[in-house]
Structures are given as C-alpha cells and as structure tokens.
GUDREN-964593 format. One record per residue (C-alpha): x, y, z; residue in one letter. Coordinates in steps of 0.25 Angstrom, whole numbers, always signed. Example, Ala and Ser with C-alpha at 12.3 -4.5 7.8 and 13.67 -1.06 7.14 Angstrom:
[[+49 -18 +31] a]
[[+55 -4 +29] s]
This chain:
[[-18 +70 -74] x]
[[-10 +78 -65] x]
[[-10 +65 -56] x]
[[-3 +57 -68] x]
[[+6 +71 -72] x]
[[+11 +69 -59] x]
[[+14 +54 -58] x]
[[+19 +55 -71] x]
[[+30 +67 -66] x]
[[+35 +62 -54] x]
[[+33 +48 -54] x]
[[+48 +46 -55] x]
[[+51 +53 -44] x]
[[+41 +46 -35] x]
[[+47 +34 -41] x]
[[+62 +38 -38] x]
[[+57 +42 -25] x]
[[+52 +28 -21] x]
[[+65 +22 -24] x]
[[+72 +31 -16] x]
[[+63 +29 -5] x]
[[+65 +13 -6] x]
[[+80 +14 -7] x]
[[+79 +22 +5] x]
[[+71 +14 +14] x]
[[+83 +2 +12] x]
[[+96 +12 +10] x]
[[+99 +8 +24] x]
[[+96 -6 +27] x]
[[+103 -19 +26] x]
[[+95 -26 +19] x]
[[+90 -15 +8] x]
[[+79 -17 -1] x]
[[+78 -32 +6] x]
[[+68 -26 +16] x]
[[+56 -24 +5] x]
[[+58 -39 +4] x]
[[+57 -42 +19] x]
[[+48 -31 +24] x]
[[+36 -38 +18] x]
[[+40 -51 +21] x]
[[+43 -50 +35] x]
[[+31 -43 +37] x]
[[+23 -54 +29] x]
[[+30 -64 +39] x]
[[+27 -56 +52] x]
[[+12 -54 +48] x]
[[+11 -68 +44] x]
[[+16 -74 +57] x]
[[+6 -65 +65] x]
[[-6 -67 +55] x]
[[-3 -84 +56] x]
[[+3 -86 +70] x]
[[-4 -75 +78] x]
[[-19 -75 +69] x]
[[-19 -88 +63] x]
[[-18 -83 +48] x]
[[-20 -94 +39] x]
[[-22 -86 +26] x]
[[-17 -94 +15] x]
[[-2 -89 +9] x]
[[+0 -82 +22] x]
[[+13 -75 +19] x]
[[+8 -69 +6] x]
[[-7 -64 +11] x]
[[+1 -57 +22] x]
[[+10 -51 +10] x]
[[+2 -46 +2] x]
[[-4 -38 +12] x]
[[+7 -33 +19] x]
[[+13 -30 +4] x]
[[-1 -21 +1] x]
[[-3 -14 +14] x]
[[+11 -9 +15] x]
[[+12 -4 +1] x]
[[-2 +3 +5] x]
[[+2 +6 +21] x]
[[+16 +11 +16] x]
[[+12 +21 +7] x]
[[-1 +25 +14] x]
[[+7 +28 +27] x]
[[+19 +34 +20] x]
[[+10 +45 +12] x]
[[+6 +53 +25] x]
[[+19 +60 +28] x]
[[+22 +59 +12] x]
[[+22 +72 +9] x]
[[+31 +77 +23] x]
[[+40 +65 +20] x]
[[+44 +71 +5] x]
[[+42 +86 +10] x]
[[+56 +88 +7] x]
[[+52 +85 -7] x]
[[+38 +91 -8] x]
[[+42 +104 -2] x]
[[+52 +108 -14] x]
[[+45 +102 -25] x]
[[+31 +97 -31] x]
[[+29 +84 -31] x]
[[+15 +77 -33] x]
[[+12 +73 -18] x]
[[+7 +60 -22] x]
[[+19 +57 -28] x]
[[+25 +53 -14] x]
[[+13 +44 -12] x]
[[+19 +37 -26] x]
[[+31 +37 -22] x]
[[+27 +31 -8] x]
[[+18 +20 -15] x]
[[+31 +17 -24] x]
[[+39 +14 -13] x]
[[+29 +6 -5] x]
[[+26 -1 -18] x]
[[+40 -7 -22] x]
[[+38 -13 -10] x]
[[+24 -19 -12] x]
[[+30 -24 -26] x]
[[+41 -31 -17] x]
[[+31 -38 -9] x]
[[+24 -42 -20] x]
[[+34 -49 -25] x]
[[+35 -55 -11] x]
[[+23 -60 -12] x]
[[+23 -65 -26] x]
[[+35 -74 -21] x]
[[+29 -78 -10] x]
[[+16 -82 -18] x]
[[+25 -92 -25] x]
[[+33 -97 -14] x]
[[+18 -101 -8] x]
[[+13 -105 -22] x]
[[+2 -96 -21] x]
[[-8 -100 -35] x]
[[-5 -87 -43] x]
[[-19 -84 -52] x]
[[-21 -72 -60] x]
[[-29 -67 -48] x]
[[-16 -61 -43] x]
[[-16 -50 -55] x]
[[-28 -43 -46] x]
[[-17 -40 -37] x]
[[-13 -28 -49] x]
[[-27 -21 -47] x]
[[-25 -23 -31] x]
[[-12 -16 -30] x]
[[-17 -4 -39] x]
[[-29 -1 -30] x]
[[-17 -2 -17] x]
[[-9 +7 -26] x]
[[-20 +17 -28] x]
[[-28 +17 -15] x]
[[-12 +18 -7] x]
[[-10 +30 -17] x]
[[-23 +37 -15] x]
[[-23 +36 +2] x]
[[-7 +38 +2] x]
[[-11 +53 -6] x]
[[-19 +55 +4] x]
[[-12 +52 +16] x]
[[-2 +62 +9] x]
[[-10 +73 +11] x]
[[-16 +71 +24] x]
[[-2 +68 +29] x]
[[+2 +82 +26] x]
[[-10 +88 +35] x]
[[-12 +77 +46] x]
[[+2 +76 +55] x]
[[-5 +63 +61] x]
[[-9 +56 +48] x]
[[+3 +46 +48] x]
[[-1 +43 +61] x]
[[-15 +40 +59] x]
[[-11 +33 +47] x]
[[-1 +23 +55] x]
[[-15 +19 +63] x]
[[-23 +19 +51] x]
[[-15 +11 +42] x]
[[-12 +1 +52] x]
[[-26 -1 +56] x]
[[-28 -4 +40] x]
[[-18 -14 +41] x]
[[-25 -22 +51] x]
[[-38 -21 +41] x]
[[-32 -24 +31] x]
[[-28 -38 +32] x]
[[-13 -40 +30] x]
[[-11 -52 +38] x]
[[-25 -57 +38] x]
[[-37 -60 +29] x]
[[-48 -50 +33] x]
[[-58 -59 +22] x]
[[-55 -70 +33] x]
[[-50 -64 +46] x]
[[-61 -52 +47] x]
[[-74 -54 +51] x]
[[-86 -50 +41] x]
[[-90 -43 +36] x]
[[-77 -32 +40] x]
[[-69 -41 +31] x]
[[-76 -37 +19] x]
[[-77 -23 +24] x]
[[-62 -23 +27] x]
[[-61 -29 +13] x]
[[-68 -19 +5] x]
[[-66 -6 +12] x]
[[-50 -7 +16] x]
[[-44 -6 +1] x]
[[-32 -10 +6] x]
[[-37 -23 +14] x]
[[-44 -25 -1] x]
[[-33 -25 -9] x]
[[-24 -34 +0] x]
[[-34 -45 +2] x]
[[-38 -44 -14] x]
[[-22 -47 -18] x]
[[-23 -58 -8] x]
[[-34 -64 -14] x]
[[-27 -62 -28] x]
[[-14 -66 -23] x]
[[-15 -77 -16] x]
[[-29 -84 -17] x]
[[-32 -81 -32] x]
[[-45 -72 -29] x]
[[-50 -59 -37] x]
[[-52 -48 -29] x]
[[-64 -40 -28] x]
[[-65 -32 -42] x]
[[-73 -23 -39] x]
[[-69 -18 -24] x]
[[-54 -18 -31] x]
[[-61 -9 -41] x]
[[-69 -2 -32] x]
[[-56 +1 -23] x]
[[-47 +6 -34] x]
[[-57 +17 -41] x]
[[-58 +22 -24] x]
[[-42 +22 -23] x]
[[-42 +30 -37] x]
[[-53 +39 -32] x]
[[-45 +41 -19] x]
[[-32 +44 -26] x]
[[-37 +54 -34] x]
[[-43 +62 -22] x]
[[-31 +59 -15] x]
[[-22 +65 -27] x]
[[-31 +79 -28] x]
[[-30 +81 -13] x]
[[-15 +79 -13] x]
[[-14 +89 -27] x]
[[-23 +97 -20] x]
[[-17 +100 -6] x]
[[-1 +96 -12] x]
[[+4 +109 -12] x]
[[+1 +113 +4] x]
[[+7 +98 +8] x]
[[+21 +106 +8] x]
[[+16 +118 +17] x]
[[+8 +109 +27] x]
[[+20 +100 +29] x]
C-alpha cells in the first residue's frame, strides 16, 4: 500500500520529470526529436548489414527481427544501466526533499519508454511495408512488454541501491550488460544460431532473451509463446520488485549521507 500511495503522489512529477529529460536530450540538436526516429533505424541498418553480410543471417523480415530486439534491449539496457548512479545523479534533488527513490527508476523507465513506443511504431510500419501476415498472435506482445516492464523495474531498483554503496557498479555493469547483449540474441536467432541444448537454456534462463524471441515469434512468424515460462517469469519479476522495493524503503533514508 505504501507502494501505490507513493505512485499515486508523485507520479506527476515523475511524469514531468521524464519530459524534461526528453526535451533536454534534443534542446541542442538539429534535428530535434528526429533523432528518436533515426536512432533505432540506423542501428537496425548497421546490425542488419553485419548480421547478413558478415554472418550470413538469413532470418526471414531481417530488418524487423533485428528491430524489435534492438527496441526491447535498449528500453531494458537504457534504464538498467541508467539506475546505478540514479540517486547521485538526482542528489540535488534527494538531498533537500523526500521523494520515493524508486521514483527516479520510474521516471527513468518513462523516458526510455516513449522511445520504445516510437520504435514500436517503427516496426509496425515496417511490418506493413514488408507485408508481414498480422494474426491475433501479435496481442501476446502486451503480456511480453509487462513482464520487460516489471523485470527492468524490479533490477533497475536494485541497481539504485547498490549504486549508492559500490563506486564501481557502473563499471561492472557496462561489462555485464554487454556480455548480455551478446546472449541475448539481437541480431541473431539463438533457437537457430546456438548449439543445443545452450539455446534452450539461454532461452529459458535469460528473461530478457525470452521476451525478445517470444515477440518475434508473435510478431513476425504468427507463433504463441511459451505460457507458462511467460507466467512463470512475470510472478519472478513481481517477486523481485517487491524485495527490490523494501530494500530501497528500507535503506532510503542513509542513500543521502552515503553519497
């Protein structure tokens, strides 16, 4: 309850918050809010090129299986990355008055959301130019993103508060994550590219790699995911944020005097 009390009071200002960061990423640049357009599609063109030219990727709808990875990891790398040094990055803020820590991981994940949405609609687009079949598979993609959503909230929390304690834990991270990336199969099939029986493990076991492959199949090829790993994955990310969230209420007020 105090969770929702919480979200409830200072939503808007996580919400005004995130706007002010978007407006500020582009205040300075030429082409403004153009960039959240060709970010993704000029990685999606670089990561094609490499995975067909270089690795001989022949994954049907290239362009769009690479999209929708890149779409899902970012939102997920972006605000994952982005919460260690939260709490020293707002301490202006948090050091005059309260403000519910994981707040600035919502606010984070608004941020790095509006720009998944634009993606999305990317790749919508895209799945029409390529006259992709579109069957009411696709819908699954709903249940995907709430499971991203609440895995990336419930590890962005605690990257929050171990960032305040460990100096190096953005550092650690960068390798981390990157190594994830690899694993998780952005530009690559892991069903087709990695051996078994690693794929199935890298499948079942990297939540991530899960959901990304899962809104492929629903996307793009017409498939139902797994139900029950999708089930199994969201009550672990519910049962990760809610740790995460009583360790952050719990340690909150000594983030201040540590940073």
């Amino acid at each position: 309850m105090r969770f929702v009390n919480d979200l409830k009071k200072y939503w808007a200002y996580a919400k005004q918050s995130a706007k002010a960061d978007l407006k500020s990423e582009v205040a300075s640049s030429y082409l403004n809010w153009l960039w959240w357009v060709l970010d993704p599609l000029l990685f999606m063109m670089v990561y094609t090129f490499i995975a067909t030219v270089v690795f001989n990727g022949r994954e049907q709808y290239f362009p769009i299986f690479v999209l929708i990875g890149l779409t899902m990891w970012n939102f997920f790398d972006k605000t994952v990355l982005g919460s260690v040094r939260i709490v020293k990055s707002n301490h202006a803020i948090v050091s005059k008055v309260y403000v519910p820590k994981f707040i600035l991981v919502i606010q984070k994940m608004l941020v790095n959301g509006f720009k998944m949405l634009i993606s999305f609609v990317l790749i919508v687009l895209l799945m029409v130019a390529f006259k992709v079949p579109i069957t009411y598979r696709v819908l699954y993609v709903i249940p995907l993103l709430i499971v991203l959503v609440v895995i990336t909230f419930a590890l962005g929390n605690l990257m929050l508060h171990f960032g305040v304690f460990v100096e190096d834990l953005y550092n650690v991270m960068k390798v981390v994550l990157k190594l994830t990336f690899y694993m998780t199969g952005i530009f690559f099939s892991i069903a087709s590219r990695v051996p078994a029986p690693y794929n199935q493990l890298l499948l079942k076991f990297n939540p991530i790699a899960f959901v990304i492959n899962s809104s492929r199949r629903c996307m793009i090829y017409a498939e139902s995911p797994d139900l029950r790993l999708l089930l199994l994955w969201g009550v672990v990310g519910v049962i990760l944020s809610v740790a995460a969230l009583n360790i952050v209420y719990k340690y909150e007020n000594s983030y201040v005097k540590v940073i």
